[in-house]
Backbone and ligand atoms as CSV (ligand in chain L), in Angstrom:
chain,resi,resn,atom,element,x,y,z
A,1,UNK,N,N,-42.816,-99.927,-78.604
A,1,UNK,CA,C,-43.075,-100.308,-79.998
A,1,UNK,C,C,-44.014,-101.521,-80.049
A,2,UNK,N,N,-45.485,-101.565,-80.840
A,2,UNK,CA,C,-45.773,-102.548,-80.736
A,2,UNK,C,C,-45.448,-103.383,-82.122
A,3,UNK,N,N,-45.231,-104.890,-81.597
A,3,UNK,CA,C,-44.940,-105.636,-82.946
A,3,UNK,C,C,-46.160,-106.559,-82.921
A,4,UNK,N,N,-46.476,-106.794,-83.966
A,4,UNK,CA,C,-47.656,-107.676,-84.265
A,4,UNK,C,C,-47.254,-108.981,-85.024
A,5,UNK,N,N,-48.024,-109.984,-85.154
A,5,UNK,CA,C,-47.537,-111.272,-86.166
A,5,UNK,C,C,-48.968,-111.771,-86.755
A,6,UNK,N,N,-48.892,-112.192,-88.239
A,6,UNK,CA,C,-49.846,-112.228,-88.997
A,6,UNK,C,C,-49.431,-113.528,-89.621
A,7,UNK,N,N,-50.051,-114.851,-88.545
A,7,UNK,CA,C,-49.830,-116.362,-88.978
A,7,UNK,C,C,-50.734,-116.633,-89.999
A,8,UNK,N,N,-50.328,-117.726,-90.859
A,8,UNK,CA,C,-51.042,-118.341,-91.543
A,8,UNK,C,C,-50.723,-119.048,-92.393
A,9,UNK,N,N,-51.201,-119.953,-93.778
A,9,UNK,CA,C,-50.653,-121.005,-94.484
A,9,UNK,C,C,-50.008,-119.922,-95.459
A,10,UNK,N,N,-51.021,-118.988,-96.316
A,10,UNK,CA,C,-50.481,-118.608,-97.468
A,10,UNK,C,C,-50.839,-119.103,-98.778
A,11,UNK,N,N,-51.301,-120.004,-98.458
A,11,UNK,CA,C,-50.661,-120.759,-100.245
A,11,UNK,C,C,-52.109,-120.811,-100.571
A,12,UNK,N,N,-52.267,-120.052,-102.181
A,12,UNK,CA,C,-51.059,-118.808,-102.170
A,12,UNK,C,C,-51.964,-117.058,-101.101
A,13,UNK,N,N,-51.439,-116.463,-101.298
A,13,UNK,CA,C,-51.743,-115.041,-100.798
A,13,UNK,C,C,-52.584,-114.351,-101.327
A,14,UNK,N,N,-53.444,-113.995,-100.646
A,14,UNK,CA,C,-55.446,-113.955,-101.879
A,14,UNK,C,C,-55.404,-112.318,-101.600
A,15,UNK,N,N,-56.118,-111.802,-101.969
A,15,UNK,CA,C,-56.479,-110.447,-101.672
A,15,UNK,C,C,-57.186,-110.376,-100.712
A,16,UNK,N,N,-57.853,-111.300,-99.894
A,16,UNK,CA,C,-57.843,-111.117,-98.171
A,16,UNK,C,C,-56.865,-111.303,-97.418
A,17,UNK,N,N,-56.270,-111.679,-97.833
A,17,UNK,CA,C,-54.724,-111.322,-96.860
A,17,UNK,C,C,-54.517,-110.084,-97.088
A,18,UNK,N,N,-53.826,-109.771,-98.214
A,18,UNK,CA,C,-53.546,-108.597,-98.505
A,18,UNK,C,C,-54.190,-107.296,-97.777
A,19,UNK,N,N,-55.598,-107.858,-98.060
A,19,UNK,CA,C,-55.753,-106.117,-97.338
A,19,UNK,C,C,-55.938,-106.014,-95.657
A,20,UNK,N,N,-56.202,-107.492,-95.215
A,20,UNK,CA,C,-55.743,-107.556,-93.655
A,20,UNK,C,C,-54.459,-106.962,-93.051
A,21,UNK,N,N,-53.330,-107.433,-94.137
A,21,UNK,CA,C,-52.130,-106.994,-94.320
A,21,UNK,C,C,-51.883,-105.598,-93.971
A,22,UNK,N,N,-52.215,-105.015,-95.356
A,22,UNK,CA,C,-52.428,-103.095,-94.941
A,22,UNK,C,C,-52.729,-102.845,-94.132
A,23,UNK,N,N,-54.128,-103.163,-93.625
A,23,UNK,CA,C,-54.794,-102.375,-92.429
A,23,UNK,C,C,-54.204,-102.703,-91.091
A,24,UNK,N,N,-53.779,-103.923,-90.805
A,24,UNK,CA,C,-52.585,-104.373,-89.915
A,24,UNK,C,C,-51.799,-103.437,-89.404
A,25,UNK,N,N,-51.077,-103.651,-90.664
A,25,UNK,CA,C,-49.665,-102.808,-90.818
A,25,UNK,C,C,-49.562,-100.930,-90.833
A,26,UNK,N,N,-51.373,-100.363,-90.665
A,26,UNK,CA,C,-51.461,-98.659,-90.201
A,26,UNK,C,C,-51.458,-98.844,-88.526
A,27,UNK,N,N,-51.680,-100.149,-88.009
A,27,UNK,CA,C,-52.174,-100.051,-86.746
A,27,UNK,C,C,-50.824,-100.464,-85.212
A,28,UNK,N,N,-50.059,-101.158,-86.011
A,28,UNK,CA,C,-49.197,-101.414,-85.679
A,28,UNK,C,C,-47.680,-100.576,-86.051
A,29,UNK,N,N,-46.212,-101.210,-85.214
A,29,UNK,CA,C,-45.445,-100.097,-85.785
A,29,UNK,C,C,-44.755,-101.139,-86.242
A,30,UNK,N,N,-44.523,-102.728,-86.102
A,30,UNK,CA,C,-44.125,-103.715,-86.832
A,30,UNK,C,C,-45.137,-105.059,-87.264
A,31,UNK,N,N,-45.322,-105.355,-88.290
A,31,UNK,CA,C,-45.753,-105.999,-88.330
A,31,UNK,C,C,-44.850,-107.273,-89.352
A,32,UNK,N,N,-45.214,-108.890,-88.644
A,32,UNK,CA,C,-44.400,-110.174,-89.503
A,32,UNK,C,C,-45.289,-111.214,-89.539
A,33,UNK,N,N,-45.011,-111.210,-91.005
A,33,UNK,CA,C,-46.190,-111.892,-91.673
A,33,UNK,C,C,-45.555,-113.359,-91.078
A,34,UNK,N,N,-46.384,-114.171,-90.812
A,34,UNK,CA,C,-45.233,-115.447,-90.893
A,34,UNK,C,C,-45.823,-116.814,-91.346
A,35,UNK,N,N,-45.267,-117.367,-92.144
A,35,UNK,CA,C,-45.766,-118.503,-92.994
A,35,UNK,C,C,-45.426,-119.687,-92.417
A,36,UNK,N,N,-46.414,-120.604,-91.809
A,36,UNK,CA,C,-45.947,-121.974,-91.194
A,36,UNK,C,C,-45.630,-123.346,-92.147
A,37,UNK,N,N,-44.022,-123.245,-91.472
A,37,UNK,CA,C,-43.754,-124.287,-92.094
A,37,UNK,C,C,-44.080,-125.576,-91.529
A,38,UNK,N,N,-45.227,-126.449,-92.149
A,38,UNK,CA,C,-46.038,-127.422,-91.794
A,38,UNK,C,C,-45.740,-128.761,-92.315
A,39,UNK,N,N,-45.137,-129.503,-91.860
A,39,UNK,CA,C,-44.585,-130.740,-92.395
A,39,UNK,C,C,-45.630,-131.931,-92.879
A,40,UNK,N,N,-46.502,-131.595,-91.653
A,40,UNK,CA,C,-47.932,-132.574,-92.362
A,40,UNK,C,C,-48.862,-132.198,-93.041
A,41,UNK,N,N,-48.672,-130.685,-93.738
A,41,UNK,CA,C,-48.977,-130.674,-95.228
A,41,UNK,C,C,-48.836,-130.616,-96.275
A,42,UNK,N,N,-48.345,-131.793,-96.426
A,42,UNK,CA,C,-47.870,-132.107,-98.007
A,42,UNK,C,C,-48.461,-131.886,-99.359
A,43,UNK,N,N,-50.136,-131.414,-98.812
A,43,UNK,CA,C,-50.571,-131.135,-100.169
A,43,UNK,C,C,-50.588,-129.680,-100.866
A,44,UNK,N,N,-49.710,-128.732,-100.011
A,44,UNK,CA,C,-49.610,-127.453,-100.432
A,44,UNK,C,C,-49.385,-127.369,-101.480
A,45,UNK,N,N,-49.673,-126.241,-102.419
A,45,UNK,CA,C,-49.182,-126.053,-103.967
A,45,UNK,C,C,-48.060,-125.019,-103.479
A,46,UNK,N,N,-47.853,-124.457,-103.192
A,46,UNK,CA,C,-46.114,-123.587,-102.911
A,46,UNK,C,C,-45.420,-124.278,-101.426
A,47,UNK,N,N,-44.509,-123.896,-102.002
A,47,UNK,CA,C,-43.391,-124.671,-101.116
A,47,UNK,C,C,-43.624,-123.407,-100.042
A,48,UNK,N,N,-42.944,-123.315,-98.668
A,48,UNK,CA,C,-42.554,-121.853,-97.791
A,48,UNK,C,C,-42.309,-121.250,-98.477
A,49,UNK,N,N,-40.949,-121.415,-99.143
A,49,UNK,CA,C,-39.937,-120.267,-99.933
A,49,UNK,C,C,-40.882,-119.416,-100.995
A,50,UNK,N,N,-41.330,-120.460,-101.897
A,50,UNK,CA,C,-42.345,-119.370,-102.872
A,50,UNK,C,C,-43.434,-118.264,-101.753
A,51,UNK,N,N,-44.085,-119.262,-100.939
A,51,UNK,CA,C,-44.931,-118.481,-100.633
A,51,UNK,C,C,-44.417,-117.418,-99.735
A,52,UNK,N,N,-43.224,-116.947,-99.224
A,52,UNK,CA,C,-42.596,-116.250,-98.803
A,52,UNK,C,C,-42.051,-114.779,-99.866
A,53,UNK,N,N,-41.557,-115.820,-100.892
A,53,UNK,CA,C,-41.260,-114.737,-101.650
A,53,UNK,C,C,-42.406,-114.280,-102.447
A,54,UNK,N,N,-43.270,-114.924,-102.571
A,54,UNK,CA,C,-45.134,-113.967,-102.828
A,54,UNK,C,C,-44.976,-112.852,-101.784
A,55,UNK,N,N,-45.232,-113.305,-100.846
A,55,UNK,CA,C,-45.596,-112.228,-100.158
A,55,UNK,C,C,-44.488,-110.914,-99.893
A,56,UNK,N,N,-43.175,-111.081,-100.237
A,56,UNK,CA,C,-42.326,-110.509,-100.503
A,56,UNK,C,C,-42.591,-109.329,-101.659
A,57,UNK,N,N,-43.212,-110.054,-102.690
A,57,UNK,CA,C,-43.481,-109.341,-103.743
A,57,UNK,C,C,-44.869,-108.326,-103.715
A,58,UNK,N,N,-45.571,-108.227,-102.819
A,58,UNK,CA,C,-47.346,-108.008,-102.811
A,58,UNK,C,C,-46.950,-107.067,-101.455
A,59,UNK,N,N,-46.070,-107.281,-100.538
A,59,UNK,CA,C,-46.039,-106.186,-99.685
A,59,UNK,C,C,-44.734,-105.527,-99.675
A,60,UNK,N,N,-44.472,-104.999,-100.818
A,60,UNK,CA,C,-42.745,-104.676,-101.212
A,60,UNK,C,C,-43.257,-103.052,-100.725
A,61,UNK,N,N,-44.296,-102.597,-101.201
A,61,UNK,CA,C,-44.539,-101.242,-100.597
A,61,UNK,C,C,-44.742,-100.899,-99.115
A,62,UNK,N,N,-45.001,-101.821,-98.246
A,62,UNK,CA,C,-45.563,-101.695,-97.075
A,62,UNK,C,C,-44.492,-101.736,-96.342
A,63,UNK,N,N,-43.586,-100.772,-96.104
A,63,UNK,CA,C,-42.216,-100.530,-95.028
A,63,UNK,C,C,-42.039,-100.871,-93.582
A,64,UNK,N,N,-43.139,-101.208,-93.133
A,64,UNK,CA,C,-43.263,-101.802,-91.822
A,64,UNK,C,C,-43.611,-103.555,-91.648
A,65,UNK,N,N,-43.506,-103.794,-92.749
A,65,UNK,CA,C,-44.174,-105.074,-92.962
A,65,UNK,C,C,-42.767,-106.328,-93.223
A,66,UNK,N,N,-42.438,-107.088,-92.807
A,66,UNK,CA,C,-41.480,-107.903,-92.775
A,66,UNK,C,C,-41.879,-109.508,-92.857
A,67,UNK,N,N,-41.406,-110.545,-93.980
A,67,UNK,CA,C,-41.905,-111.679,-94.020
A,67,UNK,C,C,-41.100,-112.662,-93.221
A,68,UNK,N,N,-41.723,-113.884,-92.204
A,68,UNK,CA,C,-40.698,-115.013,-92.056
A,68,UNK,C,C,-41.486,-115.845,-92.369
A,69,UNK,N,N,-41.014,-117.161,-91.872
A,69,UNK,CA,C,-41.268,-118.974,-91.396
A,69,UNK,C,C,-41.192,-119.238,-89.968
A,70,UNK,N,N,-42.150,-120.010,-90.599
A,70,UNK,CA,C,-41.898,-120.442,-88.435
A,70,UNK,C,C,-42.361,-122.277,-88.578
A,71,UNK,N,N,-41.806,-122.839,-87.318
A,71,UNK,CA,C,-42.719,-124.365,-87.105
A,71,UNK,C,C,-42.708,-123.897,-85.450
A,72,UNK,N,N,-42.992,-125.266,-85.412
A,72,UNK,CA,C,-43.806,-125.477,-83.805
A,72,UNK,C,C,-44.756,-124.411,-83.443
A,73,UNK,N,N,-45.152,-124.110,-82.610
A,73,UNK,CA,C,-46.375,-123.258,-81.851
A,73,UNK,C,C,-46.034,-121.778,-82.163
A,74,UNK,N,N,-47.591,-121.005,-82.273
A,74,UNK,CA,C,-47.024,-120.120,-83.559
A,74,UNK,C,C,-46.753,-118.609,-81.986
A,75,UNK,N,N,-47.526,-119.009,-80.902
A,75,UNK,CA,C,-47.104,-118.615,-79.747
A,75,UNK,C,C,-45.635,-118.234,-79.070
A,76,UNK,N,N,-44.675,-119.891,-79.493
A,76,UNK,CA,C,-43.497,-119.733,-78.970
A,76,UNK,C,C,-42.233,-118.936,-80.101
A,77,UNK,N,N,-42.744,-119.138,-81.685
A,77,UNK,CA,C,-42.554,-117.802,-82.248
A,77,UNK,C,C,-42.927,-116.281,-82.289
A,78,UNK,N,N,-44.121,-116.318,-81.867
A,78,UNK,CA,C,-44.587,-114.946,-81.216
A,78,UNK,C,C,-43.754,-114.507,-80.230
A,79,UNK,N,N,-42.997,-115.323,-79.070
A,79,UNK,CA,C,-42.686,-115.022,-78.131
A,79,UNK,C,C,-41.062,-114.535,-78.438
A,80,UNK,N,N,-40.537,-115.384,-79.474
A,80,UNK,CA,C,-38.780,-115.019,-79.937
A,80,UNK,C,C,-38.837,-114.169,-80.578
A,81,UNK,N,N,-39.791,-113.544,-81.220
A,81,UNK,CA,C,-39.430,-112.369,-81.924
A,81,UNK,C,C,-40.224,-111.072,-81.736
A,82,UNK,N,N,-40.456,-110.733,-80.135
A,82,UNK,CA,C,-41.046,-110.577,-78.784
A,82,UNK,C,C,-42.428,-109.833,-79.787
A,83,UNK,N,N,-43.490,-110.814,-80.154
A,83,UNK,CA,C,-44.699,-109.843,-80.433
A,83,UNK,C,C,-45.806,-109.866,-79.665
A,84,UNK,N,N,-46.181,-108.944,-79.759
A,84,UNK,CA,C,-47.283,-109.054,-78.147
A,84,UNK,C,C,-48.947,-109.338,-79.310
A,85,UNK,N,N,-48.844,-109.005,-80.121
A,85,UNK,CA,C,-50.245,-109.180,-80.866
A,85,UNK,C,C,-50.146,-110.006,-82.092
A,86,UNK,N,N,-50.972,-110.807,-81.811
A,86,UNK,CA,C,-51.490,-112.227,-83.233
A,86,UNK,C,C,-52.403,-111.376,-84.048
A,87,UNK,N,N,-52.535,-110.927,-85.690
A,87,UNK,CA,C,-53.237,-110.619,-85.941
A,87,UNK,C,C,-54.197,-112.035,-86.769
A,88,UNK,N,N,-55.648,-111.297,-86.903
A,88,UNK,CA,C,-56.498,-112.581,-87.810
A,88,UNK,C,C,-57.259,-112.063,-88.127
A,89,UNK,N,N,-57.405,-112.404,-89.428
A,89,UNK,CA,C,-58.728,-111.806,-90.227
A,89,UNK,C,C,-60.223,-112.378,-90.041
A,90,UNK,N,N,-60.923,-111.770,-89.817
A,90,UNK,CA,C,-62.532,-113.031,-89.557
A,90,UNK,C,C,-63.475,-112.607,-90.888
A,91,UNK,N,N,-64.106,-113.239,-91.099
A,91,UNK,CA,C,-64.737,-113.788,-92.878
A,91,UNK,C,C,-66.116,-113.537,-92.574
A,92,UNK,N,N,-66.911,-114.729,-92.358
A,92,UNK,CA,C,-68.216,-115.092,-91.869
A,92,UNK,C,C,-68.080,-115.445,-90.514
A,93,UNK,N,N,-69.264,-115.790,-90.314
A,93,UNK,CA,C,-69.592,-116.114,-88.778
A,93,UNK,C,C,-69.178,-117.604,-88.794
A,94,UNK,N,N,-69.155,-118.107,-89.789
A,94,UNK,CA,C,-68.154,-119.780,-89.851
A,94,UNK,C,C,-67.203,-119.892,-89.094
A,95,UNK,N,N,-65.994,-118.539,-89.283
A,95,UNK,CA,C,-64.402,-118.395,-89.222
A,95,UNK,C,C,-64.572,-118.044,-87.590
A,96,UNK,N,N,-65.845,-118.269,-86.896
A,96,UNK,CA,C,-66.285,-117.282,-85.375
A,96,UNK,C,C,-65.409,-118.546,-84.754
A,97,UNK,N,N,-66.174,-119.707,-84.640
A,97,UNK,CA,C,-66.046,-120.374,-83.992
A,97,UNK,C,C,-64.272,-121.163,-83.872
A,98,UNK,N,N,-64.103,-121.700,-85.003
A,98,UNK,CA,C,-62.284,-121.941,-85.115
A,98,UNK,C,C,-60.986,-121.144,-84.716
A,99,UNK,N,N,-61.682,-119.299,-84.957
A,99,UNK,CA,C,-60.814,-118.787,-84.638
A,99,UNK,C,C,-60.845,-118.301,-83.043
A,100,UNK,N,N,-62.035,-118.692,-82.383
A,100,UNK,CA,C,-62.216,-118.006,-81.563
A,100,UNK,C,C,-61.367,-119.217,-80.530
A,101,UNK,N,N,-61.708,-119.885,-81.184
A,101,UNK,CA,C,-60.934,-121.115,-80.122
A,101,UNK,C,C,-59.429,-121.403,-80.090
A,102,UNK,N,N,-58.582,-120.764,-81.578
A,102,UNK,CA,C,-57.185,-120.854,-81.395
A,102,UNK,C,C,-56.706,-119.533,-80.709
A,103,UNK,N,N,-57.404,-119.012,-80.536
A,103,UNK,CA,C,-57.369,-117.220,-79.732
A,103,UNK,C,C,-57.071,-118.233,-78.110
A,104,UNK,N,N,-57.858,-118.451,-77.706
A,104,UNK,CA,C,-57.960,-119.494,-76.586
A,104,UNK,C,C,-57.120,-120.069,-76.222
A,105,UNK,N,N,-56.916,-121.110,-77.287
A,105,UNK,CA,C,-56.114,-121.722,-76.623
A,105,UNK,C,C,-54.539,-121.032,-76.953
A,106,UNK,N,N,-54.245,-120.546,-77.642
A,106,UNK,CA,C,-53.097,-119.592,-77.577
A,106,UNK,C,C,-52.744,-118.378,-76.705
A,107,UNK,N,N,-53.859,-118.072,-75.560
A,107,UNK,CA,C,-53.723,-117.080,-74.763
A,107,UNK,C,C,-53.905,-118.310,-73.583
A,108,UNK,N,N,-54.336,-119.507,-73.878
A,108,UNK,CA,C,-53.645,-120.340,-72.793
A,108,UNK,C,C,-52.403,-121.044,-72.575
A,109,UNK,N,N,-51.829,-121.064,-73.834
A,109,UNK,CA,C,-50.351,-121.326,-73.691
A,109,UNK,C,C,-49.560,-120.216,-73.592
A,110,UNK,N,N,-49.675,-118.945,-74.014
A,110,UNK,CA,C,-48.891,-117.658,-73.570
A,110,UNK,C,C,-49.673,-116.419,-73.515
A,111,UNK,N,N,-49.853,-116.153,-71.988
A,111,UNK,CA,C,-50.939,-115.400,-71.327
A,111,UNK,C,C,-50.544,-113.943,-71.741
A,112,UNK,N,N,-49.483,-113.861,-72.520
A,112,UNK,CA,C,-48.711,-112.630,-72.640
A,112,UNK,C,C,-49.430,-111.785,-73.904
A,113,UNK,N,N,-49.732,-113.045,-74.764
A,113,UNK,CA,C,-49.828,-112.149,-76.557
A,113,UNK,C,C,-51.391,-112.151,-76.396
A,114,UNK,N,N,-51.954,-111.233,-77.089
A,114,UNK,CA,C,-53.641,-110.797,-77.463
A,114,UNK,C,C,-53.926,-111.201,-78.931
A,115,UNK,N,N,-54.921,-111.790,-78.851
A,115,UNK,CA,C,-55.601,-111.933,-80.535
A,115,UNK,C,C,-56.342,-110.900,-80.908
A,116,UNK,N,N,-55.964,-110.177,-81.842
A,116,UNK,CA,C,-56.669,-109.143,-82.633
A,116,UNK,C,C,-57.716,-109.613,-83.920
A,117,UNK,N,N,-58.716,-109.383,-83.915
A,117,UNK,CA,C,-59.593,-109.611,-84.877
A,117,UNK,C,C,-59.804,-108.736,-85.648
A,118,UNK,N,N,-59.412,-108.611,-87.377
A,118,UNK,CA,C,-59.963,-108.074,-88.112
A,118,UNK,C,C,-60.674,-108.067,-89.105
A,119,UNK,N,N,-62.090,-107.579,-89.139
A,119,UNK,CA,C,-63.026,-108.275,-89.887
A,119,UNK,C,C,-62.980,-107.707,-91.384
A,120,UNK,N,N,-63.111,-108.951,-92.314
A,120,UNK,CA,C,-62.756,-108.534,-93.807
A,120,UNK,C,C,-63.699,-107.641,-94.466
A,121,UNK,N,N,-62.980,-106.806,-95.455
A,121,UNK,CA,C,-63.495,-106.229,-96.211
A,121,UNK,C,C,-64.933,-107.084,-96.844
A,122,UNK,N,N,-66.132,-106.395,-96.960
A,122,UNK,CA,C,-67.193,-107.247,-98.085
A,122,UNK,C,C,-66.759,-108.214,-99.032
A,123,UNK,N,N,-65.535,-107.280,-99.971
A,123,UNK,CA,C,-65.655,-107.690,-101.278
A,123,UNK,C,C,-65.000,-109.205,-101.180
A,124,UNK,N,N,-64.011,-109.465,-99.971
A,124,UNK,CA,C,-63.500,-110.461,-99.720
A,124,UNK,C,C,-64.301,-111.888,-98.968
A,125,UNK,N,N,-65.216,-111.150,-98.754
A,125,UNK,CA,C,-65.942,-112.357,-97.701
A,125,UNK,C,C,-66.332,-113.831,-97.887
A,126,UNK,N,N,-66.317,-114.224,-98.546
A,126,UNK,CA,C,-66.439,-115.301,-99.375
A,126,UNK,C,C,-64.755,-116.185,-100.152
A,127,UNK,N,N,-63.521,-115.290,-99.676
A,127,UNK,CA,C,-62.239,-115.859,-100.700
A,127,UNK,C,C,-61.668,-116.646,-99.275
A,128,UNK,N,N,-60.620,-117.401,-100.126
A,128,UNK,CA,C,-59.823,-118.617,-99.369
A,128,UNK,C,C,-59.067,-118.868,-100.082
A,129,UNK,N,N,-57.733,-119.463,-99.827
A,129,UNK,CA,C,-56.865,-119.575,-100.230
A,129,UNK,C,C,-57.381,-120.906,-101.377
A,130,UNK,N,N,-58.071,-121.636,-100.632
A,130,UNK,CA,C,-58.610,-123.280,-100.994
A,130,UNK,C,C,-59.589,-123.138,-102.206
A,131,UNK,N,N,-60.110,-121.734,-102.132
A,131,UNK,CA,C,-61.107,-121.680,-103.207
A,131,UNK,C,C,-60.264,-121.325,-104.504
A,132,UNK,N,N,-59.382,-120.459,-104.218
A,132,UNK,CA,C,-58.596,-120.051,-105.291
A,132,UNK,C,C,-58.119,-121.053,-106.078
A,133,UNK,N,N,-57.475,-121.778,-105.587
A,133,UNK,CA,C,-56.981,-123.185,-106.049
A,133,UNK,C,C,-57.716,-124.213,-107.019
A,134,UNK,N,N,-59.641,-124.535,-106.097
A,134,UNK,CA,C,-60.067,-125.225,-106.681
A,134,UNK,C,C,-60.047,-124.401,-108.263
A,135,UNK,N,N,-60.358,-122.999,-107.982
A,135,UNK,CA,C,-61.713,-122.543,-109.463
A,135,UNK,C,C,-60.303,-122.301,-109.938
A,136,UNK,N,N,-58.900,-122.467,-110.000
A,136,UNK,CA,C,-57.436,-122.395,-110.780
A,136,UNK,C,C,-58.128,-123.529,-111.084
A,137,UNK,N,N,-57.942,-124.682,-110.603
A,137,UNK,CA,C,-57.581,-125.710,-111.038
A,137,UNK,C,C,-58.369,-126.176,-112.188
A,138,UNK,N,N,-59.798,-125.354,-111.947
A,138,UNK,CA,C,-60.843,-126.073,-113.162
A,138,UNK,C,C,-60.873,-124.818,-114.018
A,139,UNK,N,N,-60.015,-123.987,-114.367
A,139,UNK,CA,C,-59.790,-123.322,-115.453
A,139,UNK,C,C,-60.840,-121.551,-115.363
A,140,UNK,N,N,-61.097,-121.447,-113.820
A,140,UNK,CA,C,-62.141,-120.373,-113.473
A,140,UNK,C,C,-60.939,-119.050,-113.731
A,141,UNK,N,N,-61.941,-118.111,-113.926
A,141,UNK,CA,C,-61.139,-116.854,-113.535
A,141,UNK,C,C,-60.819,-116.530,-112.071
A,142,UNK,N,N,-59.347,-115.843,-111.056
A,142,UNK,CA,C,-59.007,-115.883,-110.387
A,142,UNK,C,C,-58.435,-114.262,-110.619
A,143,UNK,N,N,-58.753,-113.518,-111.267
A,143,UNK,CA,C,-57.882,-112.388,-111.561
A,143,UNK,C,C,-58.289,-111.338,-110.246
A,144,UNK,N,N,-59.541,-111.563,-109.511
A,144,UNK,CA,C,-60.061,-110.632,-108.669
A,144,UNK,C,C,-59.855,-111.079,-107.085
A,145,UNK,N,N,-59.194,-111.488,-106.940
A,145,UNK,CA,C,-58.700,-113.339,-105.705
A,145,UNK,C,C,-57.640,-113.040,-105.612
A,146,UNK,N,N,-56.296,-113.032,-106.108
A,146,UNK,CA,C,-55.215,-113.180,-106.049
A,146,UNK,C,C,-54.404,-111.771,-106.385
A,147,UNK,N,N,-53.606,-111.078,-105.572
A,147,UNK,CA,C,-53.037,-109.686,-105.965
A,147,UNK,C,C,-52.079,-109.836,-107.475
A,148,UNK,N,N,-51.860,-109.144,-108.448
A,148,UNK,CA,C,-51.753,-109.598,-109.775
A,148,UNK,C,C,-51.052,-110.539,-109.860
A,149,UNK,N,N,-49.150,-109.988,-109.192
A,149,UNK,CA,C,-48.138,-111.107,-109.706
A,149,UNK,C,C,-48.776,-112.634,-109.181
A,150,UNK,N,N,-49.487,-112.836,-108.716
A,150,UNK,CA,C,-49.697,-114.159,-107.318
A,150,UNK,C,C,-50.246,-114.812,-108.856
A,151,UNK,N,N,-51.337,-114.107,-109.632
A,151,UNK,CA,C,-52.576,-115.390,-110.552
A,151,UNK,C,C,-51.414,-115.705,-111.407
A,152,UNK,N,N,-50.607,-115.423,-111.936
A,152,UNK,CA,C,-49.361,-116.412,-113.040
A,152,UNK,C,C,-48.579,-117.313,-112.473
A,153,UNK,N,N,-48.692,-117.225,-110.969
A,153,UNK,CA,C,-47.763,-118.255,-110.278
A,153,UNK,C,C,-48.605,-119.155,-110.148
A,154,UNK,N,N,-49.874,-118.804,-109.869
A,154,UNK,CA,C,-50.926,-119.994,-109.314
A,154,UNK,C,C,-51.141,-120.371,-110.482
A,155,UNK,N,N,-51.864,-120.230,-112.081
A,155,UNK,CA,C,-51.761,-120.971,-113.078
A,155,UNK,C,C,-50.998,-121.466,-113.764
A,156,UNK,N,N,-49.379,-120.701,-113.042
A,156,UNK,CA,C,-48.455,-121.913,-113.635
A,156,UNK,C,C,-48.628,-123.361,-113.002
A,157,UNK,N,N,-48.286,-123.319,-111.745
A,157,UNK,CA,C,-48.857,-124.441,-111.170
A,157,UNK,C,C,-49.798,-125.320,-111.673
A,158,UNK,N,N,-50.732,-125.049,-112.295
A,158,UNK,CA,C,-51.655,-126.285,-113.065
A,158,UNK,C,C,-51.584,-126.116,-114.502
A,159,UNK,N,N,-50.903,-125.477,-114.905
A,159,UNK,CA,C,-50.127,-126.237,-116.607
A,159,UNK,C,C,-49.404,-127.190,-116.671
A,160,UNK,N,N,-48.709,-128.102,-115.252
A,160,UNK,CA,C,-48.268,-128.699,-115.160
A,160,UNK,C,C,-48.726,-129.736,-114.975
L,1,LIG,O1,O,-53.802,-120.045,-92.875
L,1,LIG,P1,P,-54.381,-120.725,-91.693
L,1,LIG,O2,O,-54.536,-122.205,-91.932
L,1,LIG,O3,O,-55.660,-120.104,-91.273
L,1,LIG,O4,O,-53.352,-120.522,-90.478
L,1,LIG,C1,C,-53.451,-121.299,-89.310
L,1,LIG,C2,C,-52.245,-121.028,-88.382
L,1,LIG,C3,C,-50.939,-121.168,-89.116
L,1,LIG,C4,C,-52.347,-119.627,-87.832
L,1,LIG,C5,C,-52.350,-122.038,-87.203
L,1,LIG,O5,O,-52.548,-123.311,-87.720
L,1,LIG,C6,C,-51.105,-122.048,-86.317
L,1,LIG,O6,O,-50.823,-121.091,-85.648
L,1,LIG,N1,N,-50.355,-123.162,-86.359
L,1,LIG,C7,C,-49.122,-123.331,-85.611
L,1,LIG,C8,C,-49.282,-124.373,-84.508
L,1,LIG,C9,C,-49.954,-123.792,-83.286
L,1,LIG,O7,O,-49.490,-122.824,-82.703
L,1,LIG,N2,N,-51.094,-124.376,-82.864
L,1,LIG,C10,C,-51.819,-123.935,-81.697
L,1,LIG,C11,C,-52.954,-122.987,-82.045
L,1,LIG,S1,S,-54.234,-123.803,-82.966
């Protein structure tokens, strides 16, 4: 059986995740999304839990697809919940260089798991979690960014 793991912040869950997500999840026979719980970033707009239960909600159809949390090295969680493949989405040729190097150094701390690269859809090439946020924050449309339920959570967040 192969199990796969699909690290990352989350906050919140854009429609490039999402469809990394799907296509993931035909290729694999488990796939776990897993959301790092990061103590030295305090400036997240969702807590884990929300962004857990986002993604709870956006892959409720996808039966192979299972959400956690993790801290410390996303390797030595790869390794407890025995997955042999990291998945990652790649964007531009920007995302070449950062990701190519946590591929690295994560197949130098556990020689066991493989980084899978999957390159995004067009329509996504250009989204980020960070962008979503800013053009929320200054009152932009986000309806084509964020899978539906996700844009009322993210503009609740700045009515506040
Ligand atoms: O959403 P992101 O910021 O692209 O996700 C980055 C993430 C969570 C995959 C990465 O920061 C990570 O794996 N952090 C856990 C700590 C770790 O294992 N670091 C070593 C590899 S850089």
């Amino acid at each position: 059986m192969l199990k796969a793991i699909y690290p990352g912040s989350f906050d919140p869950v854009t429609n490039g995740h999402l469809d990394i997500i799907v296509r993931a999840s035909k290729l694999v026979d488990r796939l776990v999304v897993a959301v790092l719980e990061n103590p030295s970033k305090t400036s997240s707009l969702f807590t884990v839990d929300e962004r857990k239960e986002h993604l709870k909600i956006v892959t409720k159809h996808l039966k192979n697809v299972e959400i956690q949390s993790f801290n410390g090295l996303m390797v030595d969680f790869a390794n407890k919940i025995n997955a042999k493949v990291v998945i990652r989405g790649l964007r531009a040729v920007t995302d070449f260089e950062s990701e190519f190097q946590m591929a690295l150094i994560n197949k130098s701390l556990n020689s066991e798991v493989e980084t899978f690269f999957i390159s995004t859809s067009v329509e996504h090439l250009y989204l980020s979690s960070s962008m979503v946020k800013e053009i929320a924050m200054f009152g932009g449309n986000i309806d084509t960014m964020v899978p539906f339920p996700i844009k009322d959570f993210v503009l609740e967040k700045y009515k506040k």
